[in-house]
FITILO-635097 format. One record per residue (C-alpha): residue number from 1; chain; z negated, x negated, y. Coordinates in nm, 2 decimals, always signed. Example, Ala and Ser with C-alpha at 12.3 -4.5 7.8 and 13.67 -1.06 7.14 Angstrom:
// residues 2
+------+------+--------+--------+--------+
: bavo : zake :      z :      x :      y :
+------+------+--------+--------+--------+
:    1 :    A :  -0.78 :  -1.23 :  -0.45 :
:    2 :    A :  -0.71 :  -1.37 :  -0.11 :
+------+------+--------+--------+--------+
//
This chain:
// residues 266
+------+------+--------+--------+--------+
: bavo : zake :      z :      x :      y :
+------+------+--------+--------+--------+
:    1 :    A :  +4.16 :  +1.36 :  +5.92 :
:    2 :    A :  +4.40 :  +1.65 :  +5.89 :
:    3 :    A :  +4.42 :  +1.92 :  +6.15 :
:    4 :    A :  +4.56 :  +2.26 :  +6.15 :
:    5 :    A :  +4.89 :  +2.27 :  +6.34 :
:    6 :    A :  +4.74 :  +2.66 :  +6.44 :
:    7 :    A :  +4.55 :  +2.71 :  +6.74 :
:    8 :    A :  +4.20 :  +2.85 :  +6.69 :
:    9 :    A :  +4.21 :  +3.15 :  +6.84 :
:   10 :    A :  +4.53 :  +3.20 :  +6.59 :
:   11 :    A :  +4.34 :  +3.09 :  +6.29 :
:   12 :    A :  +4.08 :  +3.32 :  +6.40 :
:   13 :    A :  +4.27 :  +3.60 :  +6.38 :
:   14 :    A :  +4.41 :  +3.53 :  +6.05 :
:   15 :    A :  +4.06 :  +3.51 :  +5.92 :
:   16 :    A :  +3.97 :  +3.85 :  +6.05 :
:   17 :    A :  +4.21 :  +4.04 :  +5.95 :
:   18 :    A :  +4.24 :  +3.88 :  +5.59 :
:   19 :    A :  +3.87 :  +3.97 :  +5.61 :
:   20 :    A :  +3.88 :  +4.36 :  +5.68 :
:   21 :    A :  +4.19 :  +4.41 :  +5.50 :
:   22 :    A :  +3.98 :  +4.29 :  +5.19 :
:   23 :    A :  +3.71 :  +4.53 :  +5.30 :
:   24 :    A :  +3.96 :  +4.80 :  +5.33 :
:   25 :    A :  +4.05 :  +4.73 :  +4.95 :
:   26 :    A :  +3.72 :  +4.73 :  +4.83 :
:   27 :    A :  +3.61 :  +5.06 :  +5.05 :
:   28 :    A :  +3.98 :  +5.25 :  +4.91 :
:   29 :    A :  +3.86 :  +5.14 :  +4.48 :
:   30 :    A :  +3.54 :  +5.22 :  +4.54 :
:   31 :    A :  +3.65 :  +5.57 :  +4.67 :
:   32 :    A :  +3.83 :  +5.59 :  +4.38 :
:   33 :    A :  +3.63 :  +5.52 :  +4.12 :
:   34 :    A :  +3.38 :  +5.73 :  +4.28 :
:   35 :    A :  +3.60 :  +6.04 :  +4.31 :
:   36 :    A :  +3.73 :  +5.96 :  +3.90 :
:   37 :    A :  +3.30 :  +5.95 :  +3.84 :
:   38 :    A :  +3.24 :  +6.28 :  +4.00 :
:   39 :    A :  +3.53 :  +6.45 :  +3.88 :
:   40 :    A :  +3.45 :  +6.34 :  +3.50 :
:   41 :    A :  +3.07 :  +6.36 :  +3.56 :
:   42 :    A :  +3.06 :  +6.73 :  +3.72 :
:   43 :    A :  +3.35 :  +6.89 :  +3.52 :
:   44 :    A :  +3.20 :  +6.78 :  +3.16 :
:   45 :    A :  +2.86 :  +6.90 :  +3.27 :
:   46 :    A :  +3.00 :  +7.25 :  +3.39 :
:   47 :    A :  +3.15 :  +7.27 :  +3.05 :
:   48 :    A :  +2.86 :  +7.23 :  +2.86 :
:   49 :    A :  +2.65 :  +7.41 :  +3.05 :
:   50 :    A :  +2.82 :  +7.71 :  +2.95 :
:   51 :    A :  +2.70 :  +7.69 :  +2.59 :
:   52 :    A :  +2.49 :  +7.41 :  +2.51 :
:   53 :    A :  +2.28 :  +7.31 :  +2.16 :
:   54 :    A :  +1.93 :  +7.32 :  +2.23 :
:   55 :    A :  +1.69 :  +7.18 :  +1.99 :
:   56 :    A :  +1.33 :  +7.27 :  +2.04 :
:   57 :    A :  +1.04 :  +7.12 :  +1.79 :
:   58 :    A :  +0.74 :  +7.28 :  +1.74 :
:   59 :    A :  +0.91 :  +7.65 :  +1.85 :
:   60 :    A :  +0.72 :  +7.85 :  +1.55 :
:   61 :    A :  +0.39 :  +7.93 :  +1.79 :
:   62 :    A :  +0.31 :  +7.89 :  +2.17 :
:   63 :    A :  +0.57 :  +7.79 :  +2.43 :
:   64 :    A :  +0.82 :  +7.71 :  +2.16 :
:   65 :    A :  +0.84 :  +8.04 :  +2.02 :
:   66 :    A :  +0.82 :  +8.21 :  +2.34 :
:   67 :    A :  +1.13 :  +8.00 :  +2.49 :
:   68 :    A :  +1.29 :  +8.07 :  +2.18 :
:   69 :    A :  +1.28 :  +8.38 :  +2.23 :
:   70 :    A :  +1.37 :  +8.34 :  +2.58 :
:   71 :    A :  +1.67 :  +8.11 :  +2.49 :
:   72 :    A :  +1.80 :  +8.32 :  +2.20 :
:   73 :    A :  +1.93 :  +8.63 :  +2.46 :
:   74 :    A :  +2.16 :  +8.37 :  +2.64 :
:   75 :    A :  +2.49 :  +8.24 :  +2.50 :
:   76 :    A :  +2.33 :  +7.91 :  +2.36 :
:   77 :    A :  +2.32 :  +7.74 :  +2.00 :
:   78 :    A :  +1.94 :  +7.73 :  +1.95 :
:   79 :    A :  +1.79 :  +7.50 :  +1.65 :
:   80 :    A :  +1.48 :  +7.58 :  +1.61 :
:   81 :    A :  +1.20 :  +7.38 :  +1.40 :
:   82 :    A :  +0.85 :  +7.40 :  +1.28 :
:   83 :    A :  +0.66 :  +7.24 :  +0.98 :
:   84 :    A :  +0.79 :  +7.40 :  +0.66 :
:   85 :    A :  +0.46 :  +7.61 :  +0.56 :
:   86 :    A :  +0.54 :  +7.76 :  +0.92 :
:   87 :    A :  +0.89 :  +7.87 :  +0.89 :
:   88 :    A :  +0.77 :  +8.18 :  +0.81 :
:   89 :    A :  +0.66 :  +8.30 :  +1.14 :
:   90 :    A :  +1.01 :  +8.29 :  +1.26 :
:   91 :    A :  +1.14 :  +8.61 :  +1.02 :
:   92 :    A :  +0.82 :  +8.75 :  +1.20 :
:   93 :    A :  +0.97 :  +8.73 :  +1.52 :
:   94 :    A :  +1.31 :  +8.80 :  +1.40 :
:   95 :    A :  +1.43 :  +8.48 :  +1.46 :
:   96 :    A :  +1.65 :  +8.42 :  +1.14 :
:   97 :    A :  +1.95 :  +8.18 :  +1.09 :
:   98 :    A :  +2.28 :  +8.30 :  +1.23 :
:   99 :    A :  +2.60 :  +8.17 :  +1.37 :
:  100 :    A :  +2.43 :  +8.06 :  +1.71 :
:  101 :    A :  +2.08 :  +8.00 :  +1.51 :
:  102 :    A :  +1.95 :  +7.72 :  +1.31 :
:  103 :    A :  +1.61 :  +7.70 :  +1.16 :
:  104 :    A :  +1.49 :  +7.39 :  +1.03 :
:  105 :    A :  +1.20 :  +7.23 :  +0.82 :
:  106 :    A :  +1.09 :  +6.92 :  +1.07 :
:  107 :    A :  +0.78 :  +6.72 :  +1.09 :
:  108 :    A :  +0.78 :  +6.51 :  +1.38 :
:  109 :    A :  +0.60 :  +6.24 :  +1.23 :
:  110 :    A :  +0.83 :  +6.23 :  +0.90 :
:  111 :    A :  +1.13 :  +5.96 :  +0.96 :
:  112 :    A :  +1.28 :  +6.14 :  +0.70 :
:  113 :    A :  +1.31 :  +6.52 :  +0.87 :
:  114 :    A :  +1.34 :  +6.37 :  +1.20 :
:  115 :    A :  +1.71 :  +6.25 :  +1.07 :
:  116 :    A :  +1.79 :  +6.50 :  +0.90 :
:  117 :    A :  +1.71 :  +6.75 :  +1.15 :
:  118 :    A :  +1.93 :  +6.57 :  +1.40 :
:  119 :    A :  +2.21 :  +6.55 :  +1.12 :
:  120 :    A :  +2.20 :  +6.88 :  +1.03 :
:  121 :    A :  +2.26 :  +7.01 :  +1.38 :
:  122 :    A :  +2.59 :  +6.70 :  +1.40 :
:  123 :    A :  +2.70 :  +6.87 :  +1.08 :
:  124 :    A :  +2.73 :  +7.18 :  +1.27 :
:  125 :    A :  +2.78 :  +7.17 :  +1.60 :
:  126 :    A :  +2.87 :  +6.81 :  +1.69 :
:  127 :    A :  +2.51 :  +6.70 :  +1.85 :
:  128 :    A :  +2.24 :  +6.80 :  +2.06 :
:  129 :    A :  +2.29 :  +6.88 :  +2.44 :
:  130 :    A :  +1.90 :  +6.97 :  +2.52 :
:  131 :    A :  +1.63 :  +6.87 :  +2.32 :
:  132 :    A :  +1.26 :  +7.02 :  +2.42 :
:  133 :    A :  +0.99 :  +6.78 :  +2.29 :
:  134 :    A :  +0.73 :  +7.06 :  +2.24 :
:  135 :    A :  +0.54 :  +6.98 :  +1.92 :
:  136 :    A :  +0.22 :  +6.83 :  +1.91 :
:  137 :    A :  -0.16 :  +6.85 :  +1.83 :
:  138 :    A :  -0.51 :  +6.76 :  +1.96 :
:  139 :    A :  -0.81 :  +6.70 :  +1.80 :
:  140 :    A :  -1.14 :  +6.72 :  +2.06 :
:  141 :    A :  -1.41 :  +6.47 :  +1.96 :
:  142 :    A :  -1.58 :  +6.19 :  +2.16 :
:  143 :    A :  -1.43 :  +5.90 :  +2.13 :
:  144 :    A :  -1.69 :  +5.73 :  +1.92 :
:  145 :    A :  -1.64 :  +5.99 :  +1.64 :
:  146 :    A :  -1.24 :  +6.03 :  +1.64 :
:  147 :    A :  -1.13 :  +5.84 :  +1.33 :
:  148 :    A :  -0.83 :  +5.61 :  +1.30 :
:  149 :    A :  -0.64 :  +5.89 :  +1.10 :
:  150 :    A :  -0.70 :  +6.07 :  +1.39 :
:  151 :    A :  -0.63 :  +5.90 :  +1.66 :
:  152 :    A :  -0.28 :  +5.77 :  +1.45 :
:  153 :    A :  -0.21 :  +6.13 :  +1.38 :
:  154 :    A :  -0.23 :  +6.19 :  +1.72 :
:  155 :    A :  +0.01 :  +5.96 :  +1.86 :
:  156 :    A :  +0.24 :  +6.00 :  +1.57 :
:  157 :    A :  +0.28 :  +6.38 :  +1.68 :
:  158 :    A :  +0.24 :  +6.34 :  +2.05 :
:  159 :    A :  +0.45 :  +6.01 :  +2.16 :
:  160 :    A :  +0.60 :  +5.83 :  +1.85 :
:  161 :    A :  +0.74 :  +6.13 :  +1.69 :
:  162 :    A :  +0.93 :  +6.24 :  +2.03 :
:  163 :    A :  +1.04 :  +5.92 :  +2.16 :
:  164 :    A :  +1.19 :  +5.86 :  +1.74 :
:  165 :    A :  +1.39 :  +6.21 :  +1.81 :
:  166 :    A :  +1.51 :  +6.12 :  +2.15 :
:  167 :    A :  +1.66 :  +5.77 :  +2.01 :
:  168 :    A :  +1.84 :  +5.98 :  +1.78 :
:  169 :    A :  +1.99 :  +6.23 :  +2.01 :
:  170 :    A :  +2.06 :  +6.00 :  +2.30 :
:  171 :    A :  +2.41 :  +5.84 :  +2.18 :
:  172 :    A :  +2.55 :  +6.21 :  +2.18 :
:  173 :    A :  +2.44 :  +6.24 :  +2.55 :
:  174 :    A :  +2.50 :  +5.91 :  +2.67 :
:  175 :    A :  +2.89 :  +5.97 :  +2.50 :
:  176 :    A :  +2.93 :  +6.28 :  +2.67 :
:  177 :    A :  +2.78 :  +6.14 :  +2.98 :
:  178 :    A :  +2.54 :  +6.50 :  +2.98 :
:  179 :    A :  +2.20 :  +6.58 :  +2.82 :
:  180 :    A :  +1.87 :  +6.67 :  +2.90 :
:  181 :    A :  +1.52 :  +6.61 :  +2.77 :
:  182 :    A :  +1.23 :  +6.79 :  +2.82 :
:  183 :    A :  +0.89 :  +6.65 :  +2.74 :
:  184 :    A :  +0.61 :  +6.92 :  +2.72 :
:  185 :    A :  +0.29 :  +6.70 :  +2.86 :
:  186 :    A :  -0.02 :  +6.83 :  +2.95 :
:  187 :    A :  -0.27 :  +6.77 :  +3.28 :
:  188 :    A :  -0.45 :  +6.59 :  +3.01 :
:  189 :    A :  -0.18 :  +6.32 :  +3.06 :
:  190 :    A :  -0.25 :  +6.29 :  +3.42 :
:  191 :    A :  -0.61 :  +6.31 :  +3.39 :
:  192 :    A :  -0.84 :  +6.23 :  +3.13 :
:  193 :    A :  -1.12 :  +6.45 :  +2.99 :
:  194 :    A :  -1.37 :  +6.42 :  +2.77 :
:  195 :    A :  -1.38 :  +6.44 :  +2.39 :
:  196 :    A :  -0.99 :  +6.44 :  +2.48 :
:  197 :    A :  -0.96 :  +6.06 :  +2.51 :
:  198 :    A :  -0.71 :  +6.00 :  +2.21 :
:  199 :    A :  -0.49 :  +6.34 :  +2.31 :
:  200 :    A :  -0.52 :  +6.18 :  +2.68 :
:  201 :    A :  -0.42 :  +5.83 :  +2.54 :
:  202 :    A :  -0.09 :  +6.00 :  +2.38 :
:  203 :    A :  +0.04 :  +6.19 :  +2.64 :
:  204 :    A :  -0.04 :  +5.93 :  +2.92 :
:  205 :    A :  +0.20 :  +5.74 :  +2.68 :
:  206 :    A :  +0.44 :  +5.97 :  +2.67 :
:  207 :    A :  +0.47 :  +6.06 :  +3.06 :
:  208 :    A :  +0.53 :  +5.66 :  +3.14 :
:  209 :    A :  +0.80 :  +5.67 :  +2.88 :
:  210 :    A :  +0.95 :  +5.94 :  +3.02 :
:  211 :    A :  +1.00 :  +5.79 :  +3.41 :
:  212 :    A :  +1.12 :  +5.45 :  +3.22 :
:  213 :    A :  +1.38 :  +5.62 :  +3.08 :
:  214 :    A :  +1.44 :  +5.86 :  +3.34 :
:  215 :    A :  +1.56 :  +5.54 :  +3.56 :
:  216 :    A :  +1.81 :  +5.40 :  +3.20 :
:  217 :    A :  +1.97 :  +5.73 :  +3.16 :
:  218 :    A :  +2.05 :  +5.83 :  +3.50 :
:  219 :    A :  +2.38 :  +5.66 :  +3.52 :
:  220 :    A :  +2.46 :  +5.82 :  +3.17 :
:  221 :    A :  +2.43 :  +6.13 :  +3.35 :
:  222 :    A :  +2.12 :  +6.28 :  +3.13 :
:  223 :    A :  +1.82 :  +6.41 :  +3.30 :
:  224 :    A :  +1.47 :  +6.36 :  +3.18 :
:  225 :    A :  +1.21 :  +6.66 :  +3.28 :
:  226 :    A :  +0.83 :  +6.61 :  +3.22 :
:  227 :    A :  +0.64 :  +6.94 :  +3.19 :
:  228 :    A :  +0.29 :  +6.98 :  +3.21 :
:  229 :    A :  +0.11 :  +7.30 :  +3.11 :
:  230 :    A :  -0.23 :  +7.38 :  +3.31 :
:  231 :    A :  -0.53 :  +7.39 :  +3.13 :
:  232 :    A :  -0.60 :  +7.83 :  +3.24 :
:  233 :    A :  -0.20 :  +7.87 :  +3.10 :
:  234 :    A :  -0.20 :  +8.09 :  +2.79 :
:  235 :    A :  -0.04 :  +7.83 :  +2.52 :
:  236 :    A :  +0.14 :  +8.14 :  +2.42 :
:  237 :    A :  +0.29 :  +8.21 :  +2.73 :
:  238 :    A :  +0.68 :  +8.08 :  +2.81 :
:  239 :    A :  +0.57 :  +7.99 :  +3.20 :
:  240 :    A :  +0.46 :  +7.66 :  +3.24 :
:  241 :    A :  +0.30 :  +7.46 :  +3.55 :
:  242 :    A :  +0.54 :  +7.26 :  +3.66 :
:  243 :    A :  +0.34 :  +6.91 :  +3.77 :
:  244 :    A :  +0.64 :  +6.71 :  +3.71 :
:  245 :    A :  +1.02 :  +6.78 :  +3.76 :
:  246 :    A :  +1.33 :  +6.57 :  +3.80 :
:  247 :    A :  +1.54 :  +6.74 :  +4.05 :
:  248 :    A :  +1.90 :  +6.73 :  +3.95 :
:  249 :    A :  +1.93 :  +6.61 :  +4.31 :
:  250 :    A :  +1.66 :  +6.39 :  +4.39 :
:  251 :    A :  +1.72 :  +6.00 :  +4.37 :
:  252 :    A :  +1.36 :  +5.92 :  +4.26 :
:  253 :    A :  +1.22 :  +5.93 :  +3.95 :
:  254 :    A :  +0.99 :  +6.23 :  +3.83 :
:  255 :    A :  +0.68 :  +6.25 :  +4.08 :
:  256 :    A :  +0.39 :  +6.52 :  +4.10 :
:  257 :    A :  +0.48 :  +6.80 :  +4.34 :
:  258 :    A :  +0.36 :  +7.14 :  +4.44 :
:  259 :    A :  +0.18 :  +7.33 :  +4.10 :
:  260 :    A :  +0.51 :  +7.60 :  +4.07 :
:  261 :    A :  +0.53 :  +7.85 :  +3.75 :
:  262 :    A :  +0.84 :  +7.90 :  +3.58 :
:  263 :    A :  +1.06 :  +7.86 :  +3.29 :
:  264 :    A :  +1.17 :  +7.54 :  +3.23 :
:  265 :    A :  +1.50 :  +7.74 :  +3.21 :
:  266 :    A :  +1.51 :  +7.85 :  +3.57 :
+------+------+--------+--------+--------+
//
């Protein structure tokens, strides 16, 4: 057998300190990569915060047009969509395309629109920052009477439709390491009612999408807000119930808290 010609306590020694000075290395890279992180993550999302593309669906009635017309005040680059026979409304609330205004044709449901919607605003302004998942549509009927056009119709509009345009706007994020979506819910996606099974159904789907990818885009620094208006709030009305919020701060993913009103812009 071969011995070390080292006493223990010598040998001992060596160990430790090879030990901590490879701690020390590892504590002094991960510093740095976390100071390199914060400096890249912070500054870009300061810059685009400033002005940022915002693309709201479903903005020619209720919350959308009443956060359009919020948003449009503010230095932002809004594009605004709506179902083509509704385009209309927006000359009505003299809402009409400018240099810092877009207003386009868009089905959610139509694969179609959906792209070119989202190409439209790359032509022009390089991708979308903040997109606000408003559109959507209930029909009220027991469950026993809703048809299967209805009840496809409804989670084409409600879950398929959004979770389609936030596939196509994530790799602009996810590049810039900023984004944010917004999903307008309802309580109805917290608690079912009846003859609203089917509207339920969708946005229960939609919520539980939402805190799965609130946990994969976290690290890609994009934040993913659920909002759910109450059932008394004025669909027409810009303030919303706030039921659930991810806290640009908060470690956890989005959680019921405390029934607040405010603009999601606050």
């Amino acid at each position: 057998m071969s011995s070390s010609t080292e006493p223990p306590a010598e040998q001992e020694a060596l160990l430790s300190q090879s030990g901590a000075f490879r701690r020390l290395v590892a504590l002094a890279r991960g510093l740095r990569n976390g100071a390199k992180a914060f400096v890249r993550l912070f500054g870009r999302q300061k810059e685009r915060r400033e002005v940022m593309t915002i693309l709201v669906t479903g903005a020619s009635a209720g919350i959308g047009l009443e956060l359009a017309k919020l948003l449009r005040e503010g230095p932002h680059r809004l594009a605004l969509t709506a179902r083509a026979s509704s385009l209309t409304r927006f000359a009505e609330e003299a809402l009409v395309s400018g240099e810092r205004l877009l207003l386009l044709p868009l089905d959610v449901t139509s694969d179609a629109q959906r792209r070119a919607a989202v190409r439209a605003i790359e032509e022009r302004w390089g991708g979308v920052d903040v997109l606000v998942n408003n559109a959507g549509i209930s029909y009220r009927a027991v469950a026993e009477h809703v048809t299967e056009a209805e009840r496809l119709a409804q989670l084409d509009a409600n879950f398929l439709g959004p979770m389609e345009l936030i596939r196509l706007v994530l790799p602009h994020m996810r590049a810039q390491r900023y984004g944010r979506i917004i999903n307008v819910s309802s309580v109805g996606g917290m608690t079912a009612m009846p003859t609203m099974s089917i509207y339920s159904a969708s946005k229960f789907a939609l919520e539980g999408a939402s805190e799965s990818l609130w946990y994969e885009m976290r690290p890609f620094g994009v934040r993913v807000s659920l909002y759910a208006p109450a059932s008394s709030t004025p669909m027409a009305s810009a303030k919303c119930v706030l039921l659930r919020k991810v806290s640009k701060r908060s470690a956890t993913p989005p959680i019921r808290t405390t029934r607040t009103t405010r603009t999601w812009a606050n």
